[in-house]
PyMOL Python script that loads the backbone (N, CA, C, O; Angstrom):
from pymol import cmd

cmd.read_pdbstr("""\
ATOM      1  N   UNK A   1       4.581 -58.878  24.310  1.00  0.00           N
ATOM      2  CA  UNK A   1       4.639 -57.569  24.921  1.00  0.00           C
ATOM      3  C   UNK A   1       3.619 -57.495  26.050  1.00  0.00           C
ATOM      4  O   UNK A   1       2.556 -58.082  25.847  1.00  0.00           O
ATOM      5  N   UNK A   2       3.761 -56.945  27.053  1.00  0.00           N
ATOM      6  CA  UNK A   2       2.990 -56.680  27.724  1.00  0.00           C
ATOM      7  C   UNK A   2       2.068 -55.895  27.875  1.00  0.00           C
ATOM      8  O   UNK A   2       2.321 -54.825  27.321  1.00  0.00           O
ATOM      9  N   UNK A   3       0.531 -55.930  28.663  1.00  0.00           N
ATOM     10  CA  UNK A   3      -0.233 -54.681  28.222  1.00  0.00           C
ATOM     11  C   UNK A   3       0.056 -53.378  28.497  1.00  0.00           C
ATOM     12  O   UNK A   3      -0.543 -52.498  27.879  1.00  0.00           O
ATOM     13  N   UNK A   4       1.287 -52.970  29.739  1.00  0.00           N
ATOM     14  CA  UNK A   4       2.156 -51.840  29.834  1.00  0.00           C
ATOM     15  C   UNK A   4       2.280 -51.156  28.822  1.00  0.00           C
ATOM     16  O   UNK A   4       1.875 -50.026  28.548  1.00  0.00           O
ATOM     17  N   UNK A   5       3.109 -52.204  28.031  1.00  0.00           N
ATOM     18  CA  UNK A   5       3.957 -51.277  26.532  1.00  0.00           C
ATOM     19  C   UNK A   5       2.627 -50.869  26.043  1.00  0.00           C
ATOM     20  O   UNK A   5       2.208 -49.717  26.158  1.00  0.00           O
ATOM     21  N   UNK A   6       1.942 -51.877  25.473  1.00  0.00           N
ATOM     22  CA  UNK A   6       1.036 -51.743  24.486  1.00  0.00           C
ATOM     23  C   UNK A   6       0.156 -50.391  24.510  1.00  0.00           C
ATOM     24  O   UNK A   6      -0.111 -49.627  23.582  1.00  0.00           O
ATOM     25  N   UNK A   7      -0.297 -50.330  26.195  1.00  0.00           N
ATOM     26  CA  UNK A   7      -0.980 -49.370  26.510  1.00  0.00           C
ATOM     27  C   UNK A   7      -0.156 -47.983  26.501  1.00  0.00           C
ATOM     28  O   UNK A   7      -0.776 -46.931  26.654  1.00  0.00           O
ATOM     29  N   UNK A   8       1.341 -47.983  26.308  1.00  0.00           N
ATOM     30  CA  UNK A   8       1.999 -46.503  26.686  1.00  0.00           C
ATOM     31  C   UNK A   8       1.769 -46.734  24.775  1.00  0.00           C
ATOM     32  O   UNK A   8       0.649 -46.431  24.363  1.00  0.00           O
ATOM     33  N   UNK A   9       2.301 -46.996  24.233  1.00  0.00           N
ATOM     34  CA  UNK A   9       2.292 -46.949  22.726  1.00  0.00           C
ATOM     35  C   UNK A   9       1.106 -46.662  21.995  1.00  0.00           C
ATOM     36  O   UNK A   9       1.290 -46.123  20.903  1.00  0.00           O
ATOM     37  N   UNK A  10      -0.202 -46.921  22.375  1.00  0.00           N
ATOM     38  CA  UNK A  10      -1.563 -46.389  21.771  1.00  0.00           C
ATOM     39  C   UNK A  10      -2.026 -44.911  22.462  1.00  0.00           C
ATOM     40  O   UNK A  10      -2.617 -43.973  21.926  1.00  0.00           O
ATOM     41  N   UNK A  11      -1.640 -45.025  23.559  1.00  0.00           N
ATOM     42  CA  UNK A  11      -1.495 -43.401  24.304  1.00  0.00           C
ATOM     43  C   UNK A  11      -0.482 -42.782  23.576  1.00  0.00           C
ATOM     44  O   UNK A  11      -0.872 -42.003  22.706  1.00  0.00           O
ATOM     45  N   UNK A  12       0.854 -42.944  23.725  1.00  0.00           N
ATOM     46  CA  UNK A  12       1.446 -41.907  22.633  1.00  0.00           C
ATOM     47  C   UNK A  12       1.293 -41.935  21.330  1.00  0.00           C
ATOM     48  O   UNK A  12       1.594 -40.892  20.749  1.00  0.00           O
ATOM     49  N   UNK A  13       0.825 -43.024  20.540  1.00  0.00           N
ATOM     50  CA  UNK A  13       0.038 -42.409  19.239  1.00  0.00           C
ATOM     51  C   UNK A  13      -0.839 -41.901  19.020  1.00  0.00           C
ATOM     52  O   UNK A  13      -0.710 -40.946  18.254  1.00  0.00           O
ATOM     53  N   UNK A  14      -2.369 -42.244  19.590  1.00  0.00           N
ATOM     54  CA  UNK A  14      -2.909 -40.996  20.055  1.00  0.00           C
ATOM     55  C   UNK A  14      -2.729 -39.556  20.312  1.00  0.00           C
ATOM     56  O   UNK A  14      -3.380 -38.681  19.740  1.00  0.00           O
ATOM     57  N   UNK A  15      -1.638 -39.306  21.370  1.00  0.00           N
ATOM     58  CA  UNK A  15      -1.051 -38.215  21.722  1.00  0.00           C
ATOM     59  C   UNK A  15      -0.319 -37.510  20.401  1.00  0.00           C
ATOM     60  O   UNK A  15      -0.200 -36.288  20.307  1.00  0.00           O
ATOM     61  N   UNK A  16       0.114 -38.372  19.480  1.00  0.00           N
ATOM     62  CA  UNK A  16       1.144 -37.735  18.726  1.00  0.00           C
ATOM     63  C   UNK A  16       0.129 -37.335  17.144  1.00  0.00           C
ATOM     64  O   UNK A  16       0.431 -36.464  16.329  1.00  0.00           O
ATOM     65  N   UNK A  17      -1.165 -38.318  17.066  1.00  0.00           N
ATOM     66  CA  UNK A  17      -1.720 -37.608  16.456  1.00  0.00           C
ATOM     67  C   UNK A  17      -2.969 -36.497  16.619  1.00  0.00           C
ATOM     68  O   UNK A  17      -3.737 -36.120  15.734  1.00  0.00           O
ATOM     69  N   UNK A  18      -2.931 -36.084  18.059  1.00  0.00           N
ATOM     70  CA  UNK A  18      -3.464 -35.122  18.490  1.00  0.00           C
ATOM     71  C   UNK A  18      -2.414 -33.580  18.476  1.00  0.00           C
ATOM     72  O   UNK A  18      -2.881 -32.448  18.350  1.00  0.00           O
ATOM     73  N   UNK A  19      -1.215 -33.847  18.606  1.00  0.00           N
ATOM     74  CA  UNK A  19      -0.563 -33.041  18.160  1.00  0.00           C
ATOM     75  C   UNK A  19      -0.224 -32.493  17.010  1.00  0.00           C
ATOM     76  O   UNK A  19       0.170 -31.329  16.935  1.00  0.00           O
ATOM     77  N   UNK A  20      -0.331 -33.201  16.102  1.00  0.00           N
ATOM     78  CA  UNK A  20      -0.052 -32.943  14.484  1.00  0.00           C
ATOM     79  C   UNK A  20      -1.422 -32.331  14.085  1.00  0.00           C
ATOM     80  O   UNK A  20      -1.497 -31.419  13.262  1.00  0.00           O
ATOM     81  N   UNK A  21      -2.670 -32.954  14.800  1.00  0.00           N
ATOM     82  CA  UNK A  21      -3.905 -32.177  14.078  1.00  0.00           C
ATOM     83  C   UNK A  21      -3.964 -30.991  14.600  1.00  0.00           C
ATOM     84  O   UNK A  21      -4.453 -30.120  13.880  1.00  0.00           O
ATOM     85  N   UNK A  22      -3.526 -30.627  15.884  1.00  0.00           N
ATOM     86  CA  UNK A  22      -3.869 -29.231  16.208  1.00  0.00           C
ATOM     87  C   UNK A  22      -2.448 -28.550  15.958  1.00  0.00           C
ATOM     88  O   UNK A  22      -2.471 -27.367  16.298  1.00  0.00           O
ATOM     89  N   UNK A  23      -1.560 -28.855  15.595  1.00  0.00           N
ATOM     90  CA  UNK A  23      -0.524 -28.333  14.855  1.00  0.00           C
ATOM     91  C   UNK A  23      -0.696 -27.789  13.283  1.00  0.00           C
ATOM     92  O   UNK A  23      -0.170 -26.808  12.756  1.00  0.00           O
ATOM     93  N   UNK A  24      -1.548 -28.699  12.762  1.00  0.00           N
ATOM     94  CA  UNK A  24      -2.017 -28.197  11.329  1.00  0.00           C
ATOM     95  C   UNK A  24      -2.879 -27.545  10.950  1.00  0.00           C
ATOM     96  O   UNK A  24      -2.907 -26.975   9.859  1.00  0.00           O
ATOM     97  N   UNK A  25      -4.312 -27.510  12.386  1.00  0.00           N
ATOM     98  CA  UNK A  25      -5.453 -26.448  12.357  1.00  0.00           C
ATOM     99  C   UNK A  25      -4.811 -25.045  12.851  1.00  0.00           C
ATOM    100  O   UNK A  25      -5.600 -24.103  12.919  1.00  0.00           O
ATOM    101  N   UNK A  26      -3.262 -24.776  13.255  1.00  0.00           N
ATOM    102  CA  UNK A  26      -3.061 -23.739  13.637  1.00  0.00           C
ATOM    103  C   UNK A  26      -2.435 -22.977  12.845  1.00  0.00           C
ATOM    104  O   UNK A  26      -2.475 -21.748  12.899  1.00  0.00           O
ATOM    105  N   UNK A  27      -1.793 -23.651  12.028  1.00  0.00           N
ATOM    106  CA  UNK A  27      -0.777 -23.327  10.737  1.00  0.00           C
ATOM    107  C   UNK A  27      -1.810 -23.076   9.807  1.00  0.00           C
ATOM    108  O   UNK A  27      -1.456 -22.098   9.149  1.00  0.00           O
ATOM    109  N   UNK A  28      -2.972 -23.503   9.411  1.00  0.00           N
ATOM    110  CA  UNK A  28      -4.064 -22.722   8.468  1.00  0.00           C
ATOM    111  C   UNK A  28      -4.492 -21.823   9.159  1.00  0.00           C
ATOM    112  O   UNK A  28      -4.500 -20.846   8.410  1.00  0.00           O
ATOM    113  N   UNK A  29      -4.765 -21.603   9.879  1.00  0.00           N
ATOM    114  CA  UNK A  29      -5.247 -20.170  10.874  1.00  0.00           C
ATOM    115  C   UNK A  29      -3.893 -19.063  10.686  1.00  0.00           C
ATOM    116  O   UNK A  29      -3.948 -18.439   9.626  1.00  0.00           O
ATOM    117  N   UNK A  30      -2.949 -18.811  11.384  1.00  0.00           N
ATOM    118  CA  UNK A  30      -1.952 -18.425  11.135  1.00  0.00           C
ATOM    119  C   UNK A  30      -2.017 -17.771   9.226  1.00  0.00           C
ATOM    120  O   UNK A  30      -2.136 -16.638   8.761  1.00  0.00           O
ATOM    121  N   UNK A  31      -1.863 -19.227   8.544  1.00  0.00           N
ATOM    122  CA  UNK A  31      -2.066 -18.583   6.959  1.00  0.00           C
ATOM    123  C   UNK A  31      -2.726 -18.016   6.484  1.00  0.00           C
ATOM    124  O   UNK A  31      -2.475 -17.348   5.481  1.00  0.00           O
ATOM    125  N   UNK A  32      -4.227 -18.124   7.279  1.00  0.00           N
ATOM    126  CA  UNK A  32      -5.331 -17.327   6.917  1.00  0.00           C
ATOM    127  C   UNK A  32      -5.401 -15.636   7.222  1.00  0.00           C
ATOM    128  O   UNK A  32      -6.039 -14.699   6.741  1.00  0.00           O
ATOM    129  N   UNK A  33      -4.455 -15.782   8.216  1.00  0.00           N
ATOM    130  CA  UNK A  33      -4.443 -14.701   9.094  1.00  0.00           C
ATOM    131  C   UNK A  33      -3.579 -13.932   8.235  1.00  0.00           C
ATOM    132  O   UNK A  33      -4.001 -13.052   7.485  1.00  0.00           O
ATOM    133  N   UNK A  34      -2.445 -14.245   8.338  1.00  0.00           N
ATOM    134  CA  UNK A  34      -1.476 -13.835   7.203  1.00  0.00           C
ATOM    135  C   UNK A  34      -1.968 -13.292   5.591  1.00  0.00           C
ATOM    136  O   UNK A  34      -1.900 -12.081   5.382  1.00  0.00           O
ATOM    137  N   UNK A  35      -2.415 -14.125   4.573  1.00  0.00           N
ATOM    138  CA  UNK A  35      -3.347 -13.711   3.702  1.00  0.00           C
ATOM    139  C   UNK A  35      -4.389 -12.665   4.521  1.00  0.00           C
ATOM    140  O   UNK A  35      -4.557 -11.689   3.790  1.00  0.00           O
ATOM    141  N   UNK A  36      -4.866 -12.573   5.312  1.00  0.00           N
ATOM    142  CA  UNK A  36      -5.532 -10.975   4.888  1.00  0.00           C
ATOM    143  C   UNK A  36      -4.822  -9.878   5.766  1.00  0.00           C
ATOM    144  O   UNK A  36      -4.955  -8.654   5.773  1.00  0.00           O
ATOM    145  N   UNK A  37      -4.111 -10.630   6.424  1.00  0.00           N
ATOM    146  CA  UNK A  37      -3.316  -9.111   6.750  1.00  0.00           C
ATOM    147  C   UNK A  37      -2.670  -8.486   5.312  1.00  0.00           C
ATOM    148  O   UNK A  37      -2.815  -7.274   5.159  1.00  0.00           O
ATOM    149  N   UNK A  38      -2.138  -9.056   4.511  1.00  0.00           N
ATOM    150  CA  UNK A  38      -1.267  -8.965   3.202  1.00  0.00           C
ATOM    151  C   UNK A  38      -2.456  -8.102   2.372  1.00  0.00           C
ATOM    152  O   UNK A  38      -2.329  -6.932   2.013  1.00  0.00           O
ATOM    153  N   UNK A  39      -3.936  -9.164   2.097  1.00  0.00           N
ATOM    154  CA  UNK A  39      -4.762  -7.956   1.198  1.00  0.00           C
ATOM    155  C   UNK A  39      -4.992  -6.660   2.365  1.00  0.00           C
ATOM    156  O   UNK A  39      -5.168  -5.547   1.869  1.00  0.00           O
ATOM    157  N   UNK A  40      -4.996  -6.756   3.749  1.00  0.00           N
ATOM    158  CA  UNK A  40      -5.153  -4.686   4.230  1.00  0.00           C
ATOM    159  C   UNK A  40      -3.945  -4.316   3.922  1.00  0.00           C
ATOM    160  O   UNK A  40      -4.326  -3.341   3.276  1.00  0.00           O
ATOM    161  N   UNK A  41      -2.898  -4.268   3.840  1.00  0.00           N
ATOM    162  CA  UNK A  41      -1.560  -3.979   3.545  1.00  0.00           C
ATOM    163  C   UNK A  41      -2.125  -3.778   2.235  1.00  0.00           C
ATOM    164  O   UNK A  41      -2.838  -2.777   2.159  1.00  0.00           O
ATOM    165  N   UNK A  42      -2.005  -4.423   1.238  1.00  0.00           N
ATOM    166  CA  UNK A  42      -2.317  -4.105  -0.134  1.00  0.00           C
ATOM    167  C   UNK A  42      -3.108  -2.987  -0.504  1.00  0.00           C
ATOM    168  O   UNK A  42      -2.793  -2.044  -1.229  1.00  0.00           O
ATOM    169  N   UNK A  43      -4.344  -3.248   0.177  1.00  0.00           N
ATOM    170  CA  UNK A  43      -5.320  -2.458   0.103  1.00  0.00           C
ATOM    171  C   UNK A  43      -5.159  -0.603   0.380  1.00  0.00           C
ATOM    172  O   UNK A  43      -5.689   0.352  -0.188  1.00  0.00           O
ATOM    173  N   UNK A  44      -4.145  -0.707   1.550  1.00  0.00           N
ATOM    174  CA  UNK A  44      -3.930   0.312   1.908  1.00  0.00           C
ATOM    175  C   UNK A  44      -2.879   0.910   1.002  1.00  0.00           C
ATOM    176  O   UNK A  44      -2.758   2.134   0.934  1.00  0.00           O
ATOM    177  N   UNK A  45      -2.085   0.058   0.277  1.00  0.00           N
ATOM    178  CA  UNK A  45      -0.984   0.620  -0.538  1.00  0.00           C
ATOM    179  C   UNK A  45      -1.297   1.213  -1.986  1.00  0.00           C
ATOM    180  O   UNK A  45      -0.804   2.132  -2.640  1.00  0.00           O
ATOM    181  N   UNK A  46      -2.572   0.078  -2.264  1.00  0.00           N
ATOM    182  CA  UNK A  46      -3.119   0.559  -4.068  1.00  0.00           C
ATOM    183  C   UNK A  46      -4.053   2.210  -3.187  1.00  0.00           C
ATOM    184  O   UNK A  46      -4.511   2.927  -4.077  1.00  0.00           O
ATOM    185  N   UNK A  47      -4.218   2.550  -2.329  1.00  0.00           N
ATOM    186  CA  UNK A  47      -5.071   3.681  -2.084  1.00  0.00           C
ATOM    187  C   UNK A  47      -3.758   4.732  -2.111  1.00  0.00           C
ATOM    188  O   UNK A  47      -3.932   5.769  -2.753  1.00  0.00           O
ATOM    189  N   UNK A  48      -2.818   4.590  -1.640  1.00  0.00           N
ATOM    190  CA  UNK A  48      -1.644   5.235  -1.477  1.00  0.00           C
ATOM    191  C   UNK A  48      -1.256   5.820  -3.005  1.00  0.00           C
ATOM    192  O   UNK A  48      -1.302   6.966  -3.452  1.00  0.00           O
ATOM    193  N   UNK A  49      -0.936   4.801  -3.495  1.00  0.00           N
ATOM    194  CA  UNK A  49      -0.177   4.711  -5.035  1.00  0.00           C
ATOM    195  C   UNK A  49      -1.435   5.345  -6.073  1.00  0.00           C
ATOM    196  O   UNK A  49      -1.073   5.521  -7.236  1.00  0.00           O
ATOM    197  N   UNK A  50      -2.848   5.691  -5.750  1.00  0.00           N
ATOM    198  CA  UNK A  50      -3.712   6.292  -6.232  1.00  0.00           C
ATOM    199  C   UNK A  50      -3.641   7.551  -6.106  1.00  0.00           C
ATOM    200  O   UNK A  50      -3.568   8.200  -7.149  1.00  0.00           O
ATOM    201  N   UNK A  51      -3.641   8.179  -4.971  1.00  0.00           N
ATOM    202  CA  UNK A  51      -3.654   9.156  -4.436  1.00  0.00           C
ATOM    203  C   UNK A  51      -2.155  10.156  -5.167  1.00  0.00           C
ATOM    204  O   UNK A  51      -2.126  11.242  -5.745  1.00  0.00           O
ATOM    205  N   UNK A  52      -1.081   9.188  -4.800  1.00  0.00           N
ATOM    206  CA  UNK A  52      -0.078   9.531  -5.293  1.00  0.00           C
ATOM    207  C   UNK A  52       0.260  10.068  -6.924  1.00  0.00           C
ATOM    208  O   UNK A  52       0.822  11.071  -7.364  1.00  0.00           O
ATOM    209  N   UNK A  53      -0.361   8.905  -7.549  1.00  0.00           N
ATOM    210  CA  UNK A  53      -0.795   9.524  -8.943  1.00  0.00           C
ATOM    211  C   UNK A  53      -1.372  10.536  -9.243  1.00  0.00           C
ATOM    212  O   UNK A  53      -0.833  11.338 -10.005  1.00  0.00           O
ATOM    213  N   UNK A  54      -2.675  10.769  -8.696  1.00  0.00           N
ATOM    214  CA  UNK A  54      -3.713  12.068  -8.577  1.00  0.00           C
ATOM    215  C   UNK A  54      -2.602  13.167  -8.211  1.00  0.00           C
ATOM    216  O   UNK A  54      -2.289  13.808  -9.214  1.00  0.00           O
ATOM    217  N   UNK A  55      -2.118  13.446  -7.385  1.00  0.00           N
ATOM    218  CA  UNK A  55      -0.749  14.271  -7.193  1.00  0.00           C
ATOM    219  C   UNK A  55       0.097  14.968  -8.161  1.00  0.00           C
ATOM    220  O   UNK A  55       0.353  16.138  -8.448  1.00  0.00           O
ATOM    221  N   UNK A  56       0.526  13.464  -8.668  1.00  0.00           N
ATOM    222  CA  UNK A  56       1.450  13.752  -9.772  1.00  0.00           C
ATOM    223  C   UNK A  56       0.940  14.657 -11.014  1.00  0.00           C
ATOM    224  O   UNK A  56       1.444  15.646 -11.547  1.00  0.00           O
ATOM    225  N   UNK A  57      -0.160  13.996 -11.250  1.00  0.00           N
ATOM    226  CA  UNK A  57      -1.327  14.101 -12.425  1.00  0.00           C
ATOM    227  C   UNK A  57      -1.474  15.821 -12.187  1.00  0.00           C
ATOM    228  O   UNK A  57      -1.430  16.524 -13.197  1.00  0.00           O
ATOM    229  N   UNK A  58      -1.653  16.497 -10.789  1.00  0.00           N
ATOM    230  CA  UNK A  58      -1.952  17.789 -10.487  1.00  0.00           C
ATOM    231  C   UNK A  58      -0.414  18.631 -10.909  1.00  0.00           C
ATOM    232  O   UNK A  58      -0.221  19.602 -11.640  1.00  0.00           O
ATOM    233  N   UNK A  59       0.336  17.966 -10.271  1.00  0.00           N
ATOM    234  CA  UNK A  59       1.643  18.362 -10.687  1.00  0.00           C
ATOM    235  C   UNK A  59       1.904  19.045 -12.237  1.00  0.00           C
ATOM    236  O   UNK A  59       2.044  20.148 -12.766  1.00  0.00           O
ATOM    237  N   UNK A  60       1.869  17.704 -12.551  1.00  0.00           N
ATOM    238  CA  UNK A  60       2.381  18.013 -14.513  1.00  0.00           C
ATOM    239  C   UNK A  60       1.453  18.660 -15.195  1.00  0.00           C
ATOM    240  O   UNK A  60       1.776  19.176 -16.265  1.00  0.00           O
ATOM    241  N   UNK A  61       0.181  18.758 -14.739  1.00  0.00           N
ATOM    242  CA  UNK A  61      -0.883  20.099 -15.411  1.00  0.00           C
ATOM    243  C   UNK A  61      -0.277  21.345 -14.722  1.00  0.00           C
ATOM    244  O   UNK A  61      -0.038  22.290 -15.474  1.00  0.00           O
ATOM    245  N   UNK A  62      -0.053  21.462 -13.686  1.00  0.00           N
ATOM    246  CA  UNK A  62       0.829  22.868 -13.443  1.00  0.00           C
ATOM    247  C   UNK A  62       1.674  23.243 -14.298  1.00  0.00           C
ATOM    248  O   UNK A  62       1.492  24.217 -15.028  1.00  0.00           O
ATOM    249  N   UNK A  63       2.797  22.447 -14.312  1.00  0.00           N
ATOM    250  CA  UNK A  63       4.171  21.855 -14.977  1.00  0.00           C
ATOM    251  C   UNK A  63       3.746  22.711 -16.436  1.00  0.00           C
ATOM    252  O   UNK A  63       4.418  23.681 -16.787  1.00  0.00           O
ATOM    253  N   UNK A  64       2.942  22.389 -16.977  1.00  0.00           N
ATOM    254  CA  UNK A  64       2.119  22.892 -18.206  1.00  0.00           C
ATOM    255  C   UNK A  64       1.405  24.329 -18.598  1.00  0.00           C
ATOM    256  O   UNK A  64       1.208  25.043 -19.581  1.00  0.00           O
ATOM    257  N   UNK A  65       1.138  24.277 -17.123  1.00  0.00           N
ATOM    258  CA  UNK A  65       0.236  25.839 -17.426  1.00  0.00           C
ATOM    259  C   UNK A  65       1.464  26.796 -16.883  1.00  0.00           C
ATOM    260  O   UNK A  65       1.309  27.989 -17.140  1.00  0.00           O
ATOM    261  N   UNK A  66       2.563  26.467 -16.227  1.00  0.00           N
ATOM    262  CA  UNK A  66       3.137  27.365 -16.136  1.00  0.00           C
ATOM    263  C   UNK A  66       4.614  28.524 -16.837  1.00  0.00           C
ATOM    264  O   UNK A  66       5.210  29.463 -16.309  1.00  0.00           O
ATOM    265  N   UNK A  67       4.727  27.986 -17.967  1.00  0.00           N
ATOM    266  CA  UNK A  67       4.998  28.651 -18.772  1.00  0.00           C
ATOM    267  C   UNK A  67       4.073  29.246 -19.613  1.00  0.00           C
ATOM    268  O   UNK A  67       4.463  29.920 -20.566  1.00  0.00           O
ATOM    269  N   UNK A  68       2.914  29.085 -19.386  1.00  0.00           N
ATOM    270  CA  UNK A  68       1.779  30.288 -19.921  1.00  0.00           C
ATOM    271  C   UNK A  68       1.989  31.291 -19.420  1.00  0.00           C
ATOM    272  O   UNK A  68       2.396  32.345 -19.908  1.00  0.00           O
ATOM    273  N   UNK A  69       1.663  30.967 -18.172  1.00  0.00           N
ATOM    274  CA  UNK A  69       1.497  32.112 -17.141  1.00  0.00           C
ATOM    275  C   UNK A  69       2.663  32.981 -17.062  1.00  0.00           C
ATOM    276  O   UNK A  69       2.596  34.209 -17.018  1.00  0.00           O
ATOM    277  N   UNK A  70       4.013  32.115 -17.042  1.00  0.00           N
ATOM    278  CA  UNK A  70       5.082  33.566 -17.510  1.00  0.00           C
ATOM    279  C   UNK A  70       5.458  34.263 -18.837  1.00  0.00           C
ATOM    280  O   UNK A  70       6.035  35.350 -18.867  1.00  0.00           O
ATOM    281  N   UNK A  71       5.095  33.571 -19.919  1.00  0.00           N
ATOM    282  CA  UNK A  71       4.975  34.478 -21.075  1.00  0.00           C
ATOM    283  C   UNK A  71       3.405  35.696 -20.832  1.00  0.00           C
ATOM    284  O   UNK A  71       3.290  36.759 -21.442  1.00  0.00           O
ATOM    285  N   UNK A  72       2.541  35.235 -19.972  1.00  0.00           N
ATOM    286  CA  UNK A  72       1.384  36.032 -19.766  1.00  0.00           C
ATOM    287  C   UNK A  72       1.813  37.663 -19.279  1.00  0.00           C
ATOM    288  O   UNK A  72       1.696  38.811 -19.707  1.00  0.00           O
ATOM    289  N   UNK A  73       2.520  36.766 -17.814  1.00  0.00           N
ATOM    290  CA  UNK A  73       3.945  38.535 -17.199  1.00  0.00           C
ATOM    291  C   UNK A  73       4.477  38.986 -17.849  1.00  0.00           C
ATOM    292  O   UNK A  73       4.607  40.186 -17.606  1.00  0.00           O
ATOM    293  N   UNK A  74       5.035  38.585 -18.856  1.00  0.00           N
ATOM    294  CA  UNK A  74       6.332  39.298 -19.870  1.00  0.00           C
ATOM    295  C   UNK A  74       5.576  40.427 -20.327  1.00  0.00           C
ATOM    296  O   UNK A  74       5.824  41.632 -20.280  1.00  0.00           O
ATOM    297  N   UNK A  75       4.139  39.477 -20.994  1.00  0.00           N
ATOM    298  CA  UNK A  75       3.709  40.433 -21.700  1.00  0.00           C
ATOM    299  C   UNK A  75       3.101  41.952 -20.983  1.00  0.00           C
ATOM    300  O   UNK A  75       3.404  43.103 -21.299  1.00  0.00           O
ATOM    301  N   UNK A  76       1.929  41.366 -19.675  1.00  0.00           N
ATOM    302  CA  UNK A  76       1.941  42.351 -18.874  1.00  0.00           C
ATOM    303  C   UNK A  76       2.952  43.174 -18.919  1.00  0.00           C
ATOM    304  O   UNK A  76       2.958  44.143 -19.678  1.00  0.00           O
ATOM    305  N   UNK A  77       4.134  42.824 -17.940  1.00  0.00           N
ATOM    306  CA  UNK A  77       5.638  44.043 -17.601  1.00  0.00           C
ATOM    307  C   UNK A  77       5.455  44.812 -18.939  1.00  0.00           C
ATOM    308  O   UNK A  77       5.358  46.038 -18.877  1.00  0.00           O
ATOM    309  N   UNK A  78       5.394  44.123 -20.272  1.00  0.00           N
ATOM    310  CA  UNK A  78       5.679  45.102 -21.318  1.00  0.00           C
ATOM    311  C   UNK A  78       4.473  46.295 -21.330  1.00  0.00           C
ATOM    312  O   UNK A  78       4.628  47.491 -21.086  1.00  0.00           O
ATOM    313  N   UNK A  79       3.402  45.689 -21.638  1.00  0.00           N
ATOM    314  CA  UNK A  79       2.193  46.907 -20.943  1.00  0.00           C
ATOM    315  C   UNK A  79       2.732  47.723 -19.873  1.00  0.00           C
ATOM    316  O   UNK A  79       3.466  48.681 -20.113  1.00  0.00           O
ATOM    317  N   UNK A  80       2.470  47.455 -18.962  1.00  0.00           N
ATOM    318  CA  UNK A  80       2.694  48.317 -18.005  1.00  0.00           C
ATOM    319  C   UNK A  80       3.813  49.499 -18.659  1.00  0.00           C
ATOM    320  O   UNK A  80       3.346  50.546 -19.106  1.00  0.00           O
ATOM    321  N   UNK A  81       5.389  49.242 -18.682  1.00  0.00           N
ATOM    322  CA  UNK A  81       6.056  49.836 -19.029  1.00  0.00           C
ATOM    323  C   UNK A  81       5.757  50.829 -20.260  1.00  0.00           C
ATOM    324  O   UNK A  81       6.357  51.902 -20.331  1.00  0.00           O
ATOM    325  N   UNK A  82       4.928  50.489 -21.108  1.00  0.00           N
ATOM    326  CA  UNK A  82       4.340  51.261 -22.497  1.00  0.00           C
ATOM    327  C   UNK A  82       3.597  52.114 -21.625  1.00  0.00           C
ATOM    328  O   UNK A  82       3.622  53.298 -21.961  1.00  0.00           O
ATOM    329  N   UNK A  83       2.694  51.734 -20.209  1.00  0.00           N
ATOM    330  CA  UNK A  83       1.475  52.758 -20.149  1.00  0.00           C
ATOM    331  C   UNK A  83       3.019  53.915 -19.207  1.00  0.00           C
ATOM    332  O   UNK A  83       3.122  55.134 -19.337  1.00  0.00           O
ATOM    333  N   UNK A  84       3.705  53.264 -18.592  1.00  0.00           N
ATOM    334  CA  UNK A  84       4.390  54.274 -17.680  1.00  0.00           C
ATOM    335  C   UNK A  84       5.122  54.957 -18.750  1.00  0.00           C
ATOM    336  O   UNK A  84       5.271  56.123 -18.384  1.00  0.00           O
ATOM    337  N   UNK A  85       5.647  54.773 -19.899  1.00  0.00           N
ATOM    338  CA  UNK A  85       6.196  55.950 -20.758  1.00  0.00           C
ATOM    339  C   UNK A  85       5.043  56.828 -21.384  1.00  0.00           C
ATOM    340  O   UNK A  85       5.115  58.048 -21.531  1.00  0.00           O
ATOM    341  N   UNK A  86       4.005  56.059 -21.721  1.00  0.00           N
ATOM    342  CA  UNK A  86       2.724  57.046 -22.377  1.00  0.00           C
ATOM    343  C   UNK A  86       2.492  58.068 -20.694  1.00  0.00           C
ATOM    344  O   UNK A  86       2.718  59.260 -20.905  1.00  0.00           O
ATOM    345  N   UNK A  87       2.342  57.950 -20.112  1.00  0.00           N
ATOM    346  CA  UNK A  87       2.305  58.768 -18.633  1.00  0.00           C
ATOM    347  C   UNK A  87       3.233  59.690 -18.557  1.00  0.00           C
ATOM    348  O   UNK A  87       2.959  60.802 -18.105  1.00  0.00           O
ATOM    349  N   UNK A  88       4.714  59.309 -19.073  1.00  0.00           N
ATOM    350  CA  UNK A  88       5.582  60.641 -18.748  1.00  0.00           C
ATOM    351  C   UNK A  88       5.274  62.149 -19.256  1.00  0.00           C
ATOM    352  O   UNK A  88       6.019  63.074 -18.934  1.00  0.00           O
TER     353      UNK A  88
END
""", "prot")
cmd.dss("prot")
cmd.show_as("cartoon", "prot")
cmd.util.cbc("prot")
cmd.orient("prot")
């Protein structure tokens, strides 16, 4: 072979493993990047799904107190109505 070939063939292996290494330092970057975009995404979603609960949680204690509160009126209306006949 001549030193032509020889010399294009150690240049493009060279070349070709200069490409694969900075092909593979970019693809861990990229993944890295990826993994924490995923935990702020996360992060932002378990704050969501917290909040959301707390909500709910306010909800169904209403949910609860509020059939108190209308047997509470009944009873009122009935007062009232006793004091407006004691008045006639």
């Amino acid at each position: 072979m001549s030193e032509g070939i020889i010399g294009s063939l150690i240049t493009g292996g060279l070349a070709l493993i200069g490409v694969v290494i900075t092909n593979l330092s970019s693809n861990k970057k990229v993944v890295t990047d990826i993994k924490a975009e995923v935990e702020r995404n996360q992060a932002v979603t378990d704050t969501k799904i917290e909040e959301l609960t707390r909500e709910v949680r306010e909800h169904n204690n209403f949910a609860r107190r509020m059939p108190v509160v209308e047997e509470q009126i009944k009873v009122i209306n009935h007062r009232i109505k006793d004091l407006e006949k004691e008045g006639k």
